[in-house]
C-alpha positions as CSV (number, residue, x, y, z in Angstrom):
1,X,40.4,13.4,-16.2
2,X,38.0,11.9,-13.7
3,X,34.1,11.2,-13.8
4,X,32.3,12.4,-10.5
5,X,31.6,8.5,-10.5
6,X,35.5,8.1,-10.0
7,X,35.9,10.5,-7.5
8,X,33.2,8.7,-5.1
9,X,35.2,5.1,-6.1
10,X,38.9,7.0,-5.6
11,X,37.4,8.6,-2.3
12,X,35.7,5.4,-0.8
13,X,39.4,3.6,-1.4
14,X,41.0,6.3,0.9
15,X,38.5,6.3,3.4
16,X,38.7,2.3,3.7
17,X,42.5,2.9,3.8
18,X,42.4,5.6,6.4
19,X,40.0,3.4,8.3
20,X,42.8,0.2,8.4
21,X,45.3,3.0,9.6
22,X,43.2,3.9,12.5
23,X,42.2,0.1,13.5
24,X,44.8,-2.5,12.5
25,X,48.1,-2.5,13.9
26,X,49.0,-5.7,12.0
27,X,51.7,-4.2,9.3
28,X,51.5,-7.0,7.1
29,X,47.7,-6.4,7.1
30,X,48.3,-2.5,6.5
31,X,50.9,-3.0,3.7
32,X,48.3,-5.3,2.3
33,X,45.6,-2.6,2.0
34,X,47.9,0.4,1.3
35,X,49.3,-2.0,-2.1
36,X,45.1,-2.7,-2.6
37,X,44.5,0.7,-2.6
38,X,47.4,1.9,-4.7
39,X,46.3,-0.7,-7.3
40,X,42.9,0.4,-7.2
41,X,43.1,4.0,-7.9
42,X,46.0,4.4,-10.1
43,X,44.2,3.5,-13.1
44,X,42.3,5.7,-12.9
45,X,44.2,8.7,-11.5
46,X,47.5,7.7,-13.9
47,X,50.2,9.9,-13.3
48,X,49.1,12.4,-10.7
49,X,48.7,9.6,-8.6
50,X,52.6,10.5,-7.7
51,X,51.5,13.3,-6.3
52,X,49.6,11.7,-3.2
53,X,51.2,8.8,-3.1
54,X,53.4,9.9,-0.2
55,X,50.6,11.1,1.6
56,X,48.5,8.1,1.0
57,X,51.3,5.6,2.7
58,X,51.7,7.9,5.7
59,X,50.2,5.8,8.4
60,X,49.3,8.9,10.4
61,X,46.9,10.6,7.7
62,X,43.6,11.0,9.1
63,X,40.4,12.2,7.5
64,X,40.7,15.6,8.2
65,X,44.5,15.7,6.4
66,X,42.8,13.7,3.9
67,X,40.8,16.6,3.0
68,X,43.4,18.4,0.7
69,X,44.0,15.4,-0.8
70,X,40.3,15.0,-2.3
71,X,40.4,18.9,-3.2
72,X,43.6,17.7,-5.5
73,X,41.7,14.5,-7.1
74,X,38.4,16.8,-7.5
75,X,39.7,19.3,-9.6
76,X,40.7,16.7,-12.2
77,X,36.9,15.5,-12.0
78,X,35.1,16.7,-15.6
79,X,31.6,18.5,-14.3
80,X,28.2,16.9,-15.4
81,X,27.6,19.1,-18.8
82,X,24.5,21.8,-17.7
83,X,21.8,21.5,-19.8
84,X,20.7,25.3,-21.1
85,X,16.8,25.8,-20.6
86,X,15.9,24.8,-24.5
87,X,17.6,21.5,-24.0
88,X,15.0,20.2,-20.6
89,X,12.7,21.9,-22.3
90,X,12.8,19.1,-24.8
91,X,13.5,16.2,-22.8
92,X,10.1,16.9,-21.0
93,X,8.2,18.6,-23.7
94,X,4.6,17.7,-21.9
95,X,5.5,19.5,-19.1
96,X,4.2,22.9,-19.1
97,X,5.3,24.6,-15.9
98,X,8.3,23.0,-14.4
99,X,10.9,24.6,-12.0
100,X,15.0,24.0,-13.1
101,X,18.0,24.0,-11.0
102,X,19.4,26.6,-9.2
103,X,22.6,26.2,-11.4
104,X,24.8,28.8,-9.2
105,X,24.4,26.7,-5.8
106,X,25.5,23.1,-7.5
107,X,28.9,21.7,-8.0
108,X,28.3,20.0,-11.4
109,X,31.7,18.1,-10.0
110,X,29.2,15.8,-8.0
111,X,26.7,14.7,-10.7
112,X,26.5,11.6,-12.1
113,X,23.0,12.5,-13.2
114,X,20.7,15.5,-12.2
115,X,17.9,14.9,-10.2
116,X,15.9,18.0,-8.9
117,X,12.2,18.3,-7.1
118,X,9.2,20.0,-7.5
119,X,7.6,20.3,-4.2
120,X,4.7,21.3,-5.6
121,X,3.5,17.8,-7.5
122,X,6.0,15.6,-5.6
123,X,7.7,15.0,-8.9
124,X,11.2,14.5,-9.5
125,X,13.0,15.4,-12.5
126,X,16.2,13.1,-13.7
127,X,18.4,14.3,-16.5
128,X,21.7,11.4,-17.6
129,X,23.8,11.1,-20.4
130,X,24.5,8.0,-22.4
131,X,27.5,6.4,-23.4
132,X,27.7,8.9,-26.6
133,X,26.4,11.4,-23.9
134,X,23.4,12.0,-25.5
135,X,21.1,13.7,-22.9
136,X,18.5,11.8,-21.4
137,X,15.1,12.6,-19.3
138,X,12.5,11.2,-17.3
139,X,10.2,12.6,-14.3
140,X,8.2,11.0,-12.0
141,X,5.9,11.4,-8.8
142,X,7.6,10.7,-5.4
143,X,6.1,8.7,-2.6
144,X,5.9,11.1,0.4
145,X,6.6,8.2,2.3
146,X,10.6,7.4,3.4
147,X,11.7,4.2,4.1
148,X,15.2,2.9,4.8
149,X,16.5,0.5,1.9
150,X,18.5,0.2,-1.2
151,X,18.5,2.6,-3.7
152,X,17.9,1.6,-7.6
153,X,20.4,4.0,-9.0
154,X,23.5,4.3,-6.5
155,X,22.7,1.2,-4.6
156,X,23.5,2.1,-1.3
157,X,21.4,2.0,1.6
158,X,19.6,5.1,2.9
159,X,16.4,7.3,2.7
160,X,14.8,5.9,0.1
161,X,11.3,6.7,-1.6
162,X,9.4,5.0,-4.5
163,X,10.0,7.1,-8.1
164,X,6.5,6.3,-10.2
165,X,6.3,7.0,-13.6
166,X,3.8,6.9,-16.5
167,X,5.2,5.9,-19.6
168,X,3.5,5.3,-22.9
169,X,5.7,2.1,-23.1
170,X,3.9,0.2,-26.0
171,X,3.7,3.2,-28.2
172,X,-0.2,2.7,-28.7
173,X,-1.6,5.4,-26.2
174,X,-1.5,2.7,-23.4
175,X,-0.2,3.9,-20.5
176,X,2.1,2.3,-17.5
177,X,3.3,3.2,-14.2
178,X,6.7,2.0,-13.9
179,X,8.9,2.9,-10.7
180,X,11.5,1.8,-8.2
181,X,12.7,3.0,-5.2
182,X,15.6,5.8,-5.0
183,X,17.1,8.4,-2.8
184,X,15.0,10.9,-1.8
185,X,17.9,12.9,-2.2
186,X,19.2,13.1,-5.3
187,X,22.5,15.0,-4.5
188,X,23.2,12.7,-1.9
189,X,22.7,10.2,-4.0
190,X,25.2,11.4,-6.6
191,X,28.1,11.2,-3.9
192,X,27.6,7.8,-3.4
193,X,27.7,6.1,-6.9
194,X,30.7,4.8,-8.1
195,X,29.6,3.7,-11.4
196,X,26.9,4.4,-13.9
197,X,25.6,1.1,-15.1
198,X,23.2,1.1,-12.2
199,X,21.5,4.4,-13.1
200,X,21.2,3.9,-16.9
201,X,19.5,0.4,-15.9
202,X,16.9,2.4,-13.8
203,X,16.5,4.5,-16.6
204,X,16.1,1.9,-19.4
205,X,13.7,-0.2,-16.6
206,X,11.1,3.0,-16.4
207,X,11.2,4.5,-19.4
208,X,10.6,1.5,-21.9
C-alpha cells in the first residue's frame, strides 16, 4: 500500500514522463526517461506496477488518459487515520472553542497531515503522525498577508503565509513565538509533498 506522500511522488514521475512524450522526439532521450521512470516508481508500487506498465510506455498517453491510471494507483493509497473528536480535543487541550473538519467533504487519500482554519482567529490547526504514528498537534495564527515563496512543509513554491506560534518551549512559563512560512492552503499543500521529513521538521522547529 501507498502513503498519500507516494501517490504525489508516483504522480509527479508520470506527469514528467507524459511531459517528454509531448516535447522530445529524440527516442533515445524518451527510452531514457520512460526506463527513469519505471525505476522510480516500481518500488514503491511492486507488483501492480504490471498493470500500467503498458500504458505508461505508450508514447501517445496524454494527461487526460492518464487519469484512470492515477484512479488505479490511488485506491492502493492508505487514508490519513481521522482523528475522532476526543483525540484533537487532546492535542489542543487549551483551546476552548475550536471548529474541526468537515470529515464527509475530505479525501483522507490526500493527507499527509491535516491542516484546517478557523476564520475567525486566523489560526490554523495542524494534526501529523510520527514515525510510530503517534498523533501530533500544533496551532497557530496566520498572517493575512500572502506572499509567493517556498513553503516550510511541502517545499514547493506557491501562496505562502507566515504560521506563528506560541510555545512554552523552555518549560518554565516563558513563552516564544516560533513560525515559518507555509501554504495558505493546507489541502493544496498536501498534493504536493512527496515526503514527510519536511513536515515533521516544521513541526519539531515550532513546537520545541
Amino acid at each position: 500500500m501507498l502513503t498519500p506522500y507516494n501517490y504525489n511522488y508516483i504522480k509527479e514521475q508520470i506527469s514528467y514522463l507524459i511531459n517528454t512524450y509531448k516535447s522530445v522526439q529524440d527516442i533515445k532521450t524518451v527510452t531514457t526517461i520512460q526506463q527513469t521512470t519505471l525505476v522510480k516508481i516500481e518500488p514503491l508500487l511492486g507488483y501492480k506496477v504490471e498493470t500500467i506498465k503498458s500504458e505508461l510506455m505508450d508514447k501517445s498517453l496524454t494527461n487526460a488518459r492518464a487519469e484512470k491510471i492515477y484512479a488505479f494507483i490511488k485506491s492502493n493509497v492508505i487514508p490519513f487515520n481521522q482523528p475522532s473528536n476526543k483525540q484533537i480535543q487532546k492535542l489542543f487541550r487549551k483551546v476552548k472553542k475550536m471548529p474541526v473538519p468537515d470529515w464527509e467533504k475530505l479525501d483522507l487519500r490526500d493527507y499527509t497531515y491535516l491542516g484546517w482554519d478557523d476564520p475567525g482567529t486566523q489560526r490554523k490547526y495542524i494534526i501529523l503522525q510520527d514515525v510510530e504514528q503517534r498523533l501530533q498537534g500544533i496551532y497557530g495564527v496566520m498572517d493575512s498577508q500572502v506572499i509567493k515563496g517556498a513553503c516550510s512543509i511541502c517545499h514547493q513554491i506557491g501562496n505562502v503565509s507566515l504560521f506563528l506560534s506560541t510555545v512554552n518551549s523552555a518549560g518554565d512559563g516563558t513563552y516564544t513565538k516560533k513560525g515559518n512560512y507555509i501554504c495558505k492552503d493546507s489541502h493544496l499543500c498536501n498534493l504536493q509533498i512527496q515526503s514527510p521529513e519536511h513536515l515533521q521538521f516544521f513541526y519539531d522547529t515550532i513546537s520545541k
